[in-house]
SELO-405709 format. One record per residue (C-alpha): y, x, z; residue number from 1. Coordinates in pm, 1 decimal. Last residue first. Layout:
<pts>
PT y x z num
PT Y X Z NUM
...
</pts>
This chain:
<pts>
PT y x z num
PT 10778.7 6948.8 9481.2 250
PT 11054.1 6844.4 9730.3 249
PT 10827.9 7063.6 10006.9 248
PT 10889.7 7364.3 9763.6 247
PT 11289.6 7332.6 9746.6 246
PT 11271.5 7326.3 10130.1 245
PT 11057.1 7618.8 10150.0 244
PT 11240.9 7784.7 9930.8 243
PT 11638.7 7747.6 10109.3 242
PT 11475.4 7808.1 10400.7 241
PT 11349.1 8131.5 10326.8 240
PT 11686.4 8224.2 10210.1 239
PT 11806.2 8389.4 10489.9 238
PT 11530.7 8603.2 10546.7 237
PT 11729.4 8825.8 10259.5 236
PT 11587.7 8828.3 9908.7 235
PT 11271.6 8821.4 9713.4 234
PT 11073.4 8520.7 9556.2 233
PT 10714.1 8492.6 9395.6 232
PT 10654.4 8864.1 9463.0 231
PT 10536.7 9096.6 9222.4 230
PT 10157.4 9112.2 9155.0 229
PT 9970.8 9337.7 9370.5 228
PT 9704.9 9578.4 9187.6 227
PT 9967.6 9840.4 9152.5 226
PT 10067.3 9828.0 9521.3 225
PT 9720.6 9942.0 9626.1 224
PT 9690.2 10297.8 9472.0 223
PT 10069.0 10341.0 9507.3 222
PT 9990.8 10316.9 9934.8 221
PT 9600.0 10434.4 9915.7 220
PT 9814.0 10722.8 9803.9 219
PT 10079.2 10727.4 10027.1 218
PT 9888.8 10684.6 10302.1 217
PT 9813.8 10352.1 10487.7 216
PT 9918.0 10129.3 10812.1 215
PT 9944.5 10296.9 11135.6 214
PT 10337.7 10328.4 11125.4 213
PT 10464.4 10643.8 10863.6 212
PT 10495.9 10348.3 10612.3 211
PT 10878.3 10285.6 10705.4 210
PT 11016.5 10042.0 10529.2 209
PT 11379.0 10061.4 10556.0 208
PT 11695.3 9926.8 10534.7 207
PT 11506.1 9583.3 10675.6 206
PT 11660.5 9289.4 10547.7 205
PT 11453.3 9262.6 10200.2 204
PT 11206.6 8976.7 10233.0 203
PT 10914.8 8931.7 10045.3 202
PT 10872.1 8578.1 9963.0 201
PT 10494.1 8501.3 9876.3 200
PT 10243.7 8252.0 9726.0 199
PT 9896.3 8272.6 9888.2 198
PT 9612.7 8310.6 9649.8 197
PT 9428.7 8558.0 9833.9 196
PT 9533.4 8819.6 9580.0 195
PT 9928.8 8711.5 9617.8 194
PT 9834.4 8764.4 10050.4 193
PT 9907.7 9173.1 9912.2 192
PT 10262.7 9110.2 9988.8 191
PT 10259.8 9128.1 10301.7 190
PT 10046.3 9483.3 10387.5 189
PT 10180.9 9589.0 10004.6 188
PT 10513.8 9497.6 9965.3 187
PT 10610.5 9508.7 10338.0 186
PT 10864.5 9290.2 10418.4 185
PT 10719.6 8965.9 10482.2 184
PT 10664.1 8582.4 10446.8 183
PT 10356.6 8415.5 10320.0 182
PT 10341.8 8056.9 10205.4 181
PT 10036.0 7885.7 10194.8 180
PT 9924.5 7535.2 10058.0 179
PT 9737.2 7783.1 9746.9 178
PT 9600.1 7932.5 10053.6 177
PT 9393.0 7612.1 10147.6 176
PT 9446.6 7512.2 10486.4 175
PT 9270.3 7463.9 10784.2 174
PT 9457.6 7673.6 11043.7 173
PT 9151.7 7912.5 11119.8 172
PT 9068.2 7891.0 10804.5 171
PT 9402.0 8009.2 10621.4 170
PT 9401.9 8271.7 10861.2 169
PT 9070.0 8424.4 10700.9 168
PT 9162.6 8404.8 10370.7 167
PT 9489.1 8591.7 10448.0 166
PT 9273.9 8878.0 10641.3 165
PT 9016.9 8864.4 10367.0 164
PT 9287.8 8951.3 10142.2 163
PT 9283.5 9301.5 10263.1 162
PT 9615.1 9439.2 10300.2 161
PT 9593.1 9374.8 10630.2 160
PT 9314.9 9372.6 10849.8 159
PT 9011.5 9160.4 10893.3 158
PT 8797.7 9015.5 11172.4 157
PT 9078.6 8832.0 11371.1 156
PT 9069.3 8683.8 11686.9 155
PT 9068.3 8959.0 11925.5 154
PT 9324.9 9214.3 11756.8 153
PT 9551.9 8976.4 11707.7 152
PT 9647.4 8687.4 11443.2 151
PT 9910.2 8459.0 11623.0 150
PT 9884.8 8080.6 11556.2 149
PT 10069.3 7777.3 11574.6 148
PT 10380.1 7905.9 11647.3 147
PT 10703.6 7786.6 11804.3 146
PT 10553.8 7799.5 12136.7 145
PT 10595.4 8193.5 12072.1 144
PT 10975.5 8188.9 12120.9 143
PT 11239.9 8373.7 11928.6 142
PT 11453.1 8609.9 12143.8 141
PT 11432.8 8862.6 11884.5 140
PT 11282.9 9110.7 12126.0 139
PT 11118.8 8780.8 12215.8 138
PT 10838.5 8845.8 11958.2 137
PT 10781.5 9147.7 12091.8 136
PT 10672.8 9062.2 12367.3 135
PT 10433.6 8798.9 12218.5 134
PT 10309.0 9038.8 11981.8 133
PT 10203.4 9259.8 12274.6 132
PT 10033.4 8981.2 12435.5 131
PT 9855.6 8840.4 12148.3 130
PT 9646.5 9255.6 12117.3 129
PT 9766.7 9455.7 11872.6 128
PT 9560.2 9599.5 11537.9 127
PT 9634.5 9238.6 11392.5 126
PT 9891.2 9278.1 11110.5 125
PT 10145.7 9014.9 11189.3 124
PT 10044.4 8699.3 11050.1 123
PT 10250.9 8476.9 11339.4 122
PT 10179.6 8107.9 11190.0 121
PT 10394.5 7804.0 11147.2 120
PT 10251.1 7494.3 11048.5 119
PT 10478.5 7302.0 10812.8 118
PT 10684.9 7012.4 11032.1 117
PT 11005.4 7114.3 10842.3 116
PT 11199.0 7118.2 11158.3 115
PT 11029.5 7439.3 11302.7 114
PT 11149.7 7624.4 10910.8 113
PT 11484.9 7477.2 10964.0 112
PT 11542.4 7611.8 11315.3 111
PT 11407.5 7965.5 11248.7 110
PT 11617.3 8000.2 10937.9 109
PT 11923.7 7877.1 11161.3 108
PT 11787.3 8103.2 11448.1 107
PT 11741.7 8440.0 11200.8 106
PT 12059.9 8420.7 11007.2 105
PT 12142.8 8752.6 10971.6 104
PT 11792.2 8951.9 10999.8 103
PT 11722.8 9080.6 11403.7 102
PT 11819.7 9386.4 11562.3 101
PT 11616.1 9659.4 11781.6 100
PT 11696.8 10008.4 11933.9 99
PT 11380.9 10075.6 12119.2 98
PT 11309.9 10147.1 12457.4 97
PT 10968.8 10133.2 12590.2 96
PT 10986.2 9991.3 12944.2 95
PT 10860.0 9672.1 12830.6 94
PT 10499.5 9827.1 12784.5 93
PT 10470.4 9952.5 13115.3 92
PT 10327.3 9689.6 13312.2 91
PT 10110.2 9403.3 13126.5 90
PT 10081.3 9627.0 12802.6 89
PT 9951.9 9929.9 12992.0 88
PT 9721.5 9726.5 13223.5 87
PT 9571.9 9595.2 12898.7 86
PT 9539.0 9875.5 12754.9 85
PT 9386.4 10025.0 13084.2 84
PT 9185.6 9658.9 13044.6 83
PT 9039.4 9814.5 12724.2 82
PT 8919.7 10155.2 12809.5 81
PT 8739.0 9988.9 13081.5 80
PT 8551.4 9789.8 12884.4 79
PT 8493.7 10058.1 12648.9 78
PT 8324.1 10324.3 12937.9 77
PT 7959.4 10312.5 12852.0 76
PT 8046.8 10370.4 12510.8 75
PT 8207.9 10707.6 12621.0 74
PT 8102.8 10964.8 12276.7 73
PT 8297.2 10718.4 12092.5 72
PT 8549.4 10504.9 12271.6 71
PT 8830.3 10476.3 12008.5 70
PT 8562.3 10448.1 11753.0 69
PT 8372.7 10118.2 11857.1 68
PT 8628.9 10025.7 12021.1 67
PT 8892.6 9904.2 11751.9 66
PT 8585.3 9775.9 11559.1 65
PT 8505.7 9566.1 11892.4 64
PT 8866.2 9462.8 11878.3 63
PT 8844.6 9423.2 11496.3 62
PT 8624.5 9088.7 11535.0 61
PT 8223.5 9170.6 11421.8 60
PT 8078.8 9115.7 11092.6 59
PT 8411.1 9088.5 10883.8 58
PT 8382.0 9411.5 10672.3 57
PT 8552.3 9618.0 10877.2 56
PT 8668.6 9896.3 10649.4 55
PT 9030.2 9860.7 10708.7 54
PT 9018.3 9863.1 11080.2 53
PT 8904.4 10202.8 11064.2 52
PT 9260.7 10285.9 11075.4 51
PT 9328.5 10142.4 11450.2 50
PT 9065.7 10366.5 11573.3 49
PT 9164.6 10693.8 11385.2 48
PT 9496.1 10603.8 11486.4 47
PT 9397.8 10549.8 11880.7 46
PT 9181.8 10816.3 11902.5 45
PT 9394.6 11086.1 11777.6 44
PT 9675.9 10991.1 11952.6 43
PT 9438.5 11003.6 12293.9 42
PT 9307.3 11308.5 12164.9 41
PT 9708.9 11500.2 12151.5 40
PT 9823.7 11353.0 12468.9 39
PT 9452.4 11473.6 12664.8 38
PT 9241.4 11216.1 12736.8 37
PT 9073.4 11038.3 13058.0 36
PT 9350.3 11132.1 13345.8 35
PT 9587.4 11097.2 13120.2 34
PT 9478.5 10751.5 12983.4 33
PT 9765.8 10549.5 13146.1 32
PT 10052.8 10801.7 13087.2 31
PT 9965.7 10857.1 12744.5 30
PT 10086.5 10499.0 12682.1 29
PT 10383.4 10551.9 12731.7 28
PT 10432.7 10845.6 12524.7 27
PT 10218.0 10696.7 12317.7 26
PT 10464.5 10374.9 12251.5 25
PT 10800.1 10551.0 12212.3 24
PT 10668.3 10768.1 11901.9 23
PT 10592.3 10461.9 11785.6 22
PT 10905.3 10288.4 11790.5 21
PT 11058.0 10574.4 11672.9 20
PT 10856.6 10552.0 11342.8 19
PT 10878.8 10175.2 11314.1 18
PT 11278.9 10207.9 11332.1 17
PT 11366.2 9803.7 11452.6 16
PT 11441.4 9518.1 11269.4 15
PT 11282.8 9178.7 11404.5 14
PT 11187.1 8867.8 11204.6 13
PT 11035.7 9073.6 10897.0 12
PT 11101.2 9439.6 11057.8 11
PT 10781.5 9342.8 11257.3 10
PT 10677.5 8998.4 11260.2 9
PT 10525.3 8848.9 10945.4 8
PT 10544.8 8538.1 10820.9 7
PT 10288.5 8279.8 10734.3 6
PT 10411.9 7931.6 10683.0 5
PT 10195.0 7651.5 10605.9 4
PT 10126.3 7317.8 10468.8 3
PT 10324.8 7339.9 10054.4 2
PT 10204.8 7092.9 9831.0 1
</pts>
């Protein structure tokens, strides 16, 4: 019997160029660690920090990970590292511009899937902290009260594509993954919740999937997507519904 909904967030219910999105965010963000890091470090920092998210084995939450590497060599100053971020996502972050459309269909699919009384879940990969999923969340001008849960960069202790991550959200909601449903474009980050024993819908709005964005290379890319199994269902967001609905009848 189907419980819960996982789906992600970006180009899954908002469809937006990853890359230039990106490119947006440092140079905003540059501007609140200039005076600590130079444009090219602070890149540096931040992707070598967000990266090593994939080897954290669960003993600590992937904030402190996060940390751990994007302050080396000024441990004494992590704290304060993090409420800049903070400061940054508070005040500048919805200056960056980015062109940004959602899949046809989104508020119907939205409505059916909140009137199906399943528990919904944000399982956007968690290298972010709530806020910034939160604004960008309404991007699509869908609202975060419709959610049960966000992964972040706080609460969770896993990244995707490990299946740890999906294991992991399907504890914090109480539900066995075989309840599950996950929801996404990506066919490895999303798709990946198959080896959790989640079933999935991978969802082909976005023209593109563009892997340039903090996740993997290409080779940990072909590496991983051969041990994935194909999705359960594929289309357009669109159809969601349609599934879950059949699924509940089951």
């Amino acid at each position: 019997m189907l419980k819960a909904i996982l789906i992600d967030l970006d180009n899954t219910l908002i469809l937006f160029d990853e890359l230039e999105y990106y490119n947006a965010f440092f140079e905003k963000l540059n501007s609140c660690f200039s005076d600590e890091f130079s444009t090219d470090e602070l890149k540096e920092r931040v992707v070598n920090g967000t990266m090593g998210l994939r080897h954290n084995t669960g003993g600590k939450n992937n904030l402190d990970c996060f940390l751990a590497v994007f302050a080396k060599g000024r441990e004494e100053k992590s704290a304060a590292l993090w409420e800049r971020f903070m400061l940054f996502y508070r005040e500048s972050y919805d200056d960056i511009k980015v062109a940004v459309g959602v899949p046809d269909g989104l508020q119907d699919g939205m409505d059916r899937l909140r009137q199906s009384g399943l528990k919904l879940v944000i399982a956007s990969n968690p290298i972010f902290p709530v806020i910034a999923q939160k604004k960008r969340m309404r991007w699509g001008n869908l609202d975060p009260a419709w959610f049960d849960l966000f992964t972040d960069i706080e609460n969770m202790n896993h990244v995707k594509p490990s299946v740890d991550y999906y294991l992991q959200v399907c504890r914090m909601i109480g539900e066995a993954p075989e309840t599950c449903l996950m929801i996404g474009n990506d066919p490895v980050n999303d798709m990946a919740a198959a080896g959790a024993g989640l079933r999935t819908y991978r969802t082909i709005d976005a023209e593109v999937v563009d892997y340039a964005a903090l996740t993997l290379t290409a080779e940990e890319r072909t590496k991983d997507a051969r041990a994935i199994p194909a999705p359960d269902w594929e289309g357009l967001f669109s159809g969601v519904a349609d599934v879950v609905e059949g699924l509940m009848e089951k």
